[in-house]
N, C-alpha and C positions, 0 to 999 in steps of 0.2 A: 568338477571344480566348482565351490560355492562361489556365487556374484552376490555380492550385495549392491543392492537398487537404492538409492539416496536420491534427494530433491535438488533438482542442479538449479542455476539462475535463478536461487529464491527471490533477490531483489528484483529482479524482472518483475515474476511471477506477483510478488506484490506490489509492483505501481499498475499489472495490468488489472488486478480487482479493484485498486484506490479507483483506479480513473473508470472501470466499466459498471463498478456500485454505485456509484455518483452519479452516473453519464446515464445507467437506466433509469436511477431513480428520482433524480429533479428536475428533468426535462418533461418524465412523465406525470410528477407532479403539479407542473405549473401547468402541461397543457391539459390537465385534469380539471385544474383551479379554471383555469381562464374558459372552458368547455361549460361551466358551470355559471360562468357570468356573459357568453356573447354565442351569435350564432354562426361569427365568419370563423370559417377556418384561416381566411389570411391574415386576418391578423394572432392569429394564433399560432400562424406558420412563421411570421415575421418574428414575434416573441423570441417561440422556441428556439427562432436561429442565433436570435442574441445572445439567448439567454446559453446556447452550449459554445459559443463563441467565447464568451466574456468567462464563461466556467471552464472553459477547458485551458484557458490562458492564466484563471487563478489556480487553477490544481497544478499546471505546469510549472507555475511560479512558486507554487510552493514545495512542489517535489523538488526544484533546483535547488533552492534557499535549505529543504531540510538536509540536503547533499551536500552543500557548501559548508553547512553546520557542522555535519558527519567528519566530513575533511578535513575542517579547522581545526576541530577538538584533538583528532587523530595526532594531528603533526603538533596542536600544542603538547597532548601529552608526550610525545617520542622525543621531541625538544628534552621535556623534564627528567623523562628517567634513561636520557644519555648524562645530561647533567650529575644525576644522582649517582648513579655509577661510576661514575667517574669522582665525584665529591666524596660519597661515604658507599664503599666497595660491600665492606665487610656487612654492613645494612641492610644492603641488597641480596648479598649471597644467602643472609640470614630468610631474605622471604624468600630466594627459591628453596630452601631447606625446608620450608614451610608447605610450599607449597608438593612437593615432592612428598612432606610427611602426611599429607593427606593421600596420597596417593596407594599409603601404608608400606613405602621405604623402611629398612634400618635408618638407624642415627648415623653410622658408617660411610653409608651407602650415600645419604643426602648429601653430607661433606661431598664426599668423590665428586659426585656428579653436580655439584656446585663452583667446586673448584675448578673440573675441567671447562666447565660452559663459562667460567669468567677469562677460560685465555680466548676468547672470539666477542668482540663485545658487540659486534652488530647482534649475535645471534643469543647473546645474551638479553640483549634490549629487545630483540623478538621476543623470544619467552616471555620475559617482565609483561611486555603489551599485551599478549592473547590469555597468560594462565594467571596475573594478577588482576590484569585492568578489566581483562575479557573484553578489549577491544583489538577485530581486526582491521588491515590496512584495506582501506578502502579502493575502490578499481580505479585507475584513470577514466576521468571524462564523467564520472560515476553521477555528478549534480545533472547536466545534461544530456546525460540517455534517461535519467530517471524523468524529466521534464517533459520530455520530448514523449515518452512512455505512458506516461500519465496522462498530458492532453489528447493525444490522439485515442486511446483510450477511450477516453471523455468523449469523442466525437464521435467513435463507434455506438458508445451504449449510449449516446443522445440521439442519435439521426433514428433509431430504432422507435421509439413510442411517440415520435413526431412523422414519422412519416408514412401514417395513416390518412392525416389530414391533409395531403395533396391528392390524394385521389376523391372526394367528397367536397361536397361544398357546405355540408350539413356537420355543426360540430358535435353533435351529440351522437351520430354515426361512427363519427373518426373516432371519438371515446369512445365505444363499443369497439371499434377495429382494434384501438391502441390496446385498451385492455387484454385485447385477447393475443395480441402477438407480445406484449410488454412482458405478461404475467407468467408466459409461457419462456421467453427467453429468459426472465428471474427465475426461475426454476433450473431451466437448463443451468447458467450461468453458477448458480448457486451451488446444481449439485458438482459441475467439477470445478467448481473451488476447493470445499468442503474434501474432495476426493484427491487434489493436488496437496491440500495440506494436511492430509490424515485425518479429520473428519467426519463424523456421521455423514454420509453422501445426502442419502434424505432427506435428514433432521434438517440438513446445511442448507440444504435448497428450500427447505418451507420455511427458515427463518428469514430468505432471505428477500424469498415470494410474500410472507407476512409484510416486513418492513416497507414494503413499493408496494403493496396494497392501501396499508395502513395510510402513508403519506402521499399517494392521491387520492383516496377518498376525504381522509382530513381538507386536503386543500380542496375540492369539488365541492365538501360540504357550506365550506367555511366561504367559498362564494356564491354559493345559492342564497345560505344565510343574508350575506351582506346585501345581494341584490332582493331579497325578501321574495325570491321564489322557490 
């Protein structure tokens, strides 16, 4: 018997990269930056906590809000094309025949199967949403697991490249530590991403190992610069 293997909880799957590509990469950024301009670690440790504190509450907030977006849109449209179906029938049956004749139906056939799916108008208005609008119904609760998904997230891939500096009281040690455990879980991280969403596995992980290099060494540079060391 063939099985076919498909990607289930894509949305999961991607508020868990939003919040853990964030979460490794500006916490290890700024304690990159701030490693480059002092030599405590506490106050570096004090930062970081803020700073994945204050970050994990904006990415959560903004996962809810783009969910609450997703949701409103959804029901404003299902609102419209009950309305439309209901107002001009024949309009409508005209784009499922449309959409059916791309499917490469007879002209025959599109009628039939037009006329039959207008005696059920719930599932009429299903069609219209997924194969006109190509919007589907969104899950319950959808804004807030995605919030909740994202922050926490966030606090996984921040506590990671800050918590080198509690073991050290030398910050340019703990950047050395962070580097090596940061650079290595950006790789990992990267490659099964990359491998969850069909992906070069590799390629995935070294773009994704470039970008968290690239943005703590910028910020590391840019405060030695400042401090003119």
């Amino acid at each position: 018997m063939h099985h076919e293997h498909h990607l289930k909880s894509s949305d999961t799957i991607r508020d868990i990269v939003i919040g853990m590509s964030d979460g490794l990469t500006v916490p290890f950024a700024l304690a990159a930056g701030l490693s480059g301009a002092v030599n405590s670690t506490g106050i570096i440790i004090t930062a970081g906590i803020a700073e994945i504190v204050a970050g994990s509450i904006a990415m959560g907030l903004g996962g809810f809000l783009a969910g609450r977006t997703e949701a409103d849109h959804y029901a404003s449209e299902l609102k419209r094309e009950y309305e439309e179906v209901a107002r001009i029938p024949e309009q409508e049956k005209a784009e499922v025949r449309e959409v059916f004749a791309g499917f490469g139906l007879s002209e025959q056939l599109q009628i039939q199967v037009a006329d039959e799916m207008a005696r059920d108008t719930d599932k009429w208005v299903d069609f219209m949403m997924r194969y006109e609008l190509g919007l589907e119904k969104p899950e319950a609760n959808r804004a807030t697991q995605s919030a909740i998904t994202i922050g926490i997230s966030y606090i996984v891939g921040g506590i990671i490249p800050l918590s080198p500096y509690f073991f050290t009281d030398n910050s340019i040690n703990g950047l050395y530590y962070s580097c090596i455990i940061t650079m290595l879980c950006l790789f990992v991280f990267g490659y099964f991403k990359s491998r969850v969403t069909g992906q070069p596995a590799f390629t995935g992980a070294l773009k994704v190992l470039v970008i968290g290099v690239l943005a703590a060494g910028a910020a590391f540079g840019m405060a030695k610069l400042i401090n003119g060391k």
